[in-house]
N, C-alpha and C positions, 0 to 999 in steps of 0.2 A: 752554745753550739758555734762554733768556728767553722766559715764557710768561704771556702776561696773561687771558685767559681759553679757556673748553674749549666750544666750539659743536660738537663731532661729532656725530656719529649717535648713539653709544655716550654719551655724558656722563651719561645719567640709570640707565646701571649698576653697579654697585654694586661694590667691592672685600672679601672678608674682611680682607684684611690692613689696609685702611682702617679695616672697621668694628673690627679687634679693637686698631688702633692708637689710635683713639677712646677707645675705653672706658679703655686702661692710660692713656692722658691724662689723662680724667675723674677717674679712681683719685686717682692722683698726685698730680694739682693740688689734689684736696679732701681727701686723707688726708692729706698733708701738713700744711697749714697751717690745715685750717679751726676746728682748738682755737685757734691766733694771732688767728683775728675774732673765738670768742667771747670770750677772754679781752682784748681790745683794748678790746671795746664795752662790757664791763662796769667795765673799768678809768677809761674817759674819763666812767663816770656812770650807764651803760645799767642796766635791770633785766634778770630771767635772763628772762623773756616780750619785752622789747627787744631784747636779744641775740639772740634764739630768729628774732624777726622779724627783724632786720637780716640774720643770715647767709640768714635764706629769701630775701626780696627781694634780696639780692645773685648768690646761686646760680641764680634765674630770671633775670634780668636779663643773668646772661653765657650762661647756658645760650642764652637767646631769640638774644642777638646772634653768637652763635657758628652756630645756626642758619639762619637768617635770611643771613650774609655770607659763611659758607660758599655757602651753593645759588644766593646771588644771583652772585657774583663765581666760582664753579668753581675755589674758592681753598680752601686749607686752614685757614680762619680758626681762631684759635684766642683766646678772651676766655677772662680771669682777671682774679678781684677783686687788687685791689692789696696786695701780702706787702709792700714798704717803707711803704705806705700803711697799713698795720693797725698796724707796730711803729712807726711816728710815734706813731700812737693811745696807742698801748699805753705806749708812754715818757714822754707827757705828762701821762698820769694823767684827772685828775676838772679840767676847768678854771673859771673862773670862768662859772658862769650854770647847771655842770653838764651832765648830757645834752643840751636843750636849744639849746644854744652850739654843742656840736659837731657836730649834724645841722645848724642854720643853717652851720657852714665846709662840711660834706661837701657840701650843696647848692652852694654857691659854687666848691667846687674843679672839680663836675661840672660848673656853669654854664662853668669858666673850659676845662677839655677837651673840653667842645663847640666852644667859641669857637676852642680850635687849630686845629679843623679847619675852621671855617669863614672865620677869617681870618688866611690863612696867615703875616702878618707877625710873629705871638705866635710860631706853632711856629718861626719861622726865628727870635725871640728865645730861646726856649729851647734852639733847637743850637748856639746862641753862646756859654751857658756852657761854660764849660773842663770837660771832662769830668771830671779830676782834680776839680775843685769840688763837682760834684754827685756824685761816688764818695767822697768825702771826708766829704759830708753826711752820706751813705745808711749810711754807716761808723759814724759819730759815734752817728746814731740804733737802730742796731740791736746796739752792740758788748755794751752792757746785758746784753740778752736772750739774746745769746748765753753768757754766763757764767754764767746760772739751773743748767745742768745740774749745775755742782760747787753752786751755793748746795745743789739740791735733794739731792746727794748727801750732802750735810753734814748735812741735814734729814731727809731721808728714806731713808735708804742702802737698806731693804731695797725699797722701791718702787720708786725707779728704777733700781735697779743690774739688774733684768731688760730693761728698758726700753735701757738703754744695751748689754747684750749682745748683744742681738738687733740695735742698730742697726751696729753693729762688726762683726757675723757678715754680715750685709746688703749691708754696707759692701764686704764682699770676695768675696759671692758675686753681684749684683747692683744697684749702687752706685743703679742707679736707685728701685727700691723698698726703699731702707734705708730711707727718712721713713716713709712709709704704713707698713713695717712696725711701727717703731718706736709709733708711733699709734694704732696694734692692740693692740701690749702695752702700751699706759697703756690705756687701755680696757679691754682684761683685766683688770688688775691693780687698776682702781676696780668692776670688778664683783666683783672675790673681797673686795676688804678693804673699800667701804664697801656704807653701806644702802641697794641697790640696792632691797631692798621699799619703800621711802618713795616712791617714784617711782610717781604714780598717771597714769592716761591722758589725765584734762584737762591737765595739763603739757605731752602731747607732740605734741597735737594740734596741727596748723599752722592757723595764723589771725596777719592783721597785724595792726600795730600802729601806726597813724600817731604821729608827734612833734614836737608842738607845736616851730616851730625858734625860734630865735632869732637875728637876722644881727646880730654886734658886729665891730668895727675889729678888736679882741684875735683874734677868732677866724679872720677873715681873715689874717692878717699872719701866728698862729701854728700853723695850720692846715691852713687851706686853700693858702694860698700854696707851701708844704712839700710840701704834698700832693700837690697839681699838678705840681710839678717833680718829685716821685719818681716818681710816676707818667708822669708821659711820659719822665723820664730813664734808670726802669730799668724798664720794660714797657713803652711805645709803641714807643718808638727800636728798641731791640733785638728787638722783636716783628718789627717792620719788617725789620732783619737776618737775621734767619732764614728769614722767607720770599725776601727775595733770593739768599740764599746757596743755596737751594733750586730757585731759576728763576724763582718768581715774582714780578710787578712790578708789584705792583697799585698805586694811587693813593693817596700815606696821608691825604689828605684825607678823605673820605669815611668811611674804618676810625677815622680819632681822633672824625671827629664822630659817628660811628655809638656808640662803646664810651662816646663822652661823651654822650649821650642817655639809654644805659643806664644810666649814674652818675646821671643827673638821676631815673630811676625812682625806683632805689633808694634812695637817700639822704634821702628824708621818711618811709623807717622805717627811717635806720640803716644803709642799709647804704654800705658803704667803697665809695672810688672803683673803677672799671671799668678796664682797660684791655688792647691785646690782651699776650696770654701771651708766654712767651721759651722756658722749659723745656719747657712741654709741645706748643707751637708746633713744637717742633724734634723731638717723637715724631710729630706729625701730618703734617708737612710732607716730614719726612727718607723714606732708603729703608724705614724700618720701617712705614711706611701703603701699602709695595707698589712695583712698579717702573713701575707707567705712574704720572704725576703729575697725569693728567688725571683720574683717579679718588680722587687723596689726598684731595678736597674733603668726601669720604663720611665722614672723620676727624672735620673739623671738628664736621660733623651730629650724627653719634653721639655727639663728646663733649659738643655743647650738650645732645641729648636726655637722656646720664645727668646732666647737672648739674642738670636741671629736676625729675629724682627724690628728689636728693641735697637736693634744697631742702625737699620734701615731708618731710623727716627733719630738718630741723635743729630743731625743736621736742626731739625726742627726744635729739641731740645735745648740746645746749644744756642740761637739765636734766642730762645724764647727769655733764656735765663739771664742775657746779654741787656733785657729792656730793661730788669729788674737793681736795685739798690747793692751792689756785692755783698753787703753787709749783712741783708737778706738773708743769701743765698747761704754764707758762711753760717749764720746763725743755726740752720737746716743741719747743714755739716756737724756742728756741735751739737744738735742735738744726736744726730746719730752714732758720735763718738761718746755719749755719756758712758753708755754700758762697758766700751773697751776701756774707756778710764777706770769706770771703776775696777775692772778685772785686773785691770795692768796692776791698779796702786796697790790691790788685795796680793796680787802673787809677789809683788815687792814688796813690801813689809813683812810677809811670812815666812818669808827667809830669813830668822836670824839672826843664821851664823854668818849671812852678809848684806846684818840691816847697813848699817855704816857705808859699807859701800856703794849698796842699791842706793843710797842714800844721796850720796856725791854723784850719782851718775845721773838721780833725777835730776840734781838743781844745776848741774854742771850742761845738760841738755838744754833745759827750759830755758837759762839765759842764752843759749842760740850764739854765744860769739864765738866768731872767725878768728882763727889763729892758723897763719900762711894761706890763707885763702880755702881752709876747709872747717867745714860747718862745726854748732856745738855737740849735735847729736855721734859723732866718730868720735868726740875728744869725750863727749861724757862716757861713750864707751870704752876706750882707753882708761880713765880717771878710776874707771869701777872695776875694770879689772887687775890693773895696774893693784889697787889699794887690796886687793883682794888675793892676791899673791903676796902681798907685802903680809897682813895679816896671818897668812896661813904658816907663810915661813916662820915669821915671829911666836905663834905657835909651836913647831915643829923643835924649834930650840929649848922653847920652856921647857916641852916636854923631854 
């Protein structure tokens, strides 16, 4: 059954199962990952009061648009800041011009996810890359972060080795909140071992921070461009698949330019690109928000409402994570990137007729070098598709 919006009588009442599938969304989506923005933003340059603002502006921003596209379209929308978009950040480090630089690409890449939806000839260039290509990227970028957890066990055995117990116990009593758990016990574990009394109230207070941007070619090219392809290649697209696989058929025009507007908010204080969710799209959307689907919408609502609270707390967040060992905190991050590696490396490899290339584009990413001042991850993508038109020609001749 294909259902594009809900005009009943009933549409403006309510579900428990909605409202409580919202919140385990909300959870999820922010316990998970959101040590990965602060430690992204402070890595590419940010201070711990930029950071603090970046993850607030970003958690209002999806919360408003999750709000907002849910009640307008009777859809279960579901926005999430960008997870491959944060560990781009995070891999690239402090780039030339600094902070700076990389709020001028984060504007660019939201200008460039408005523009998908406004003009749809980009998005249908973007579903032209070979999916093995841009899984092959998204591979290359986060495989890093993924292996923090042995660096931090090597480093820190007795901190994280709780940390990793609980995610393993988690893992096999409820696979969906092993991350959040996990997240909880490094948050534990930096309030028993560091100086949590150093931590005074002006710190956690919420208040933004505008940032001065800067738009450079370098930052464009290594950046934002990355950006936007991850961003719509592994959260728009697949956002998109979940709510069909679910009934729904909404327009994606409108949802890429909508979650690209909210990028535009966020991003002159920092905060990472927008776009709609995959994982927790599929708690809002599926049977778990209840069996009428004309009520799932109530999902989306509730989880934009707790993200807008979640934002009111990243001051305190942000300092909190600030007392702890980075290494820590990364570790956290790689744990929550395991699943998207594995997915990545599964949809690159089963490509083929462009292993070869998905090939060169992973190891061409992963070694991360700068050539004229722009990152590995733009050249491995160049490298794959580049060899990938090379191949197809040389085909085209045999034949």
């Amino acid at each position: 059954m294909e259902i594009n919006t809900f005009r009943e009588s009933n549409q403006f009442t309510y579900s428990w199962h909605a409202i409580g599938a919202g919140l385990l969304a909300s959870f999820v989506g922010f316990a998970s990952t959101f040590t990965l923005i602060v430690q992204a933003l402070i890595n590419a340059g940010a201070t711990q009061q930029q950071a603090a603002t970046g993850l607030m502006a970003v958690s209002i921003a999806m919360g408003l648009a999750g709000i907002l596209l849910s009640f307008k379209y009777r859809m279960p929308v579901s926005v999430a800041w960008s997870t491959p978009g944060a560990a781009l950040l995070l891999g690239l480090g402090v780039v030339k011009g600094g902070f700076s630089t990389t709020t001028g690409a984060l504007i660019m890449a939201a200008f460039m996810l408005t523009l998908a939806g406004l003009w749809k000839p980009l998005s249908r260039a973007i579903n032209k890359i070979p999916s093995g290509i841009a899984n092959a990227m998204l591979a290359g970028i986060i495989l890093n972060l993924c292996v923090a957890p042995v660096h931090a066990l090597a480093a820190y055995p007795l901190y994280i080795a709780p940390v990793l117990i609980v995610w393993l116990i988690m893992l096999k009593i409820k696979r969906m909140l092993a991350i959040p758990a996990a997240a909880i016990t490094t948050l534990a574990v930096i309030y028993f071992t560091a100086k949590v009394g150093n931590i005074h109230a002006g710190d956690i207070m919420p208040h933004f921070i505008l940032v001065k941007p800067e738009f450079t070619f370098s930052g464009f090219i290594s950046i934002a461009v990355p950006l936007f392809i991850v961003t719509m290649a592994s959260q728009n697209i697949p956002g998109m698949a979940v709510l069909s696989v679910n009934g729904y058929k909404p327009d994606a025009a409108p949802l890429f330019t909508s979650t690209g507007v909210s990028s535009l908010f966020a991003a002159p204080f920092g905060g990472p690109a927008i776009g709609l969710a995959a994982i927790t799209a599929a708690i809002c959307a599926g049977e778990e928000a209840g069996a009428d689907p004309g009520k799932r919408y109530w999902a989306g609502i509730v989880c934009g409402v707790a993200y807008l609270f979640y934002g009111l707390a990243a001051g305190a967040a942000t300092r909190f994570i600030s007392i702890s060992p980075p290494v820590l905190i990364e570790a956290v991050a790689g744990l929550a990137l395991m699943g998207a590696l594995g997915n990545s490396l599964m949809n690159a490899l089963s490509d083929k007729e462009n292993r070869d290339a998905t090939v060169i584009t992973f190891l061409i990413t992963i070694g991360g070098h700068a050539f004229f001042g722009i990152g590995g991850a733009f050249w491995g993508l160049v490298a794959g598709l580049a060899m990938t038109f090379f191949l197809r020609q040389r085909q085209l001749k045999a034949a």
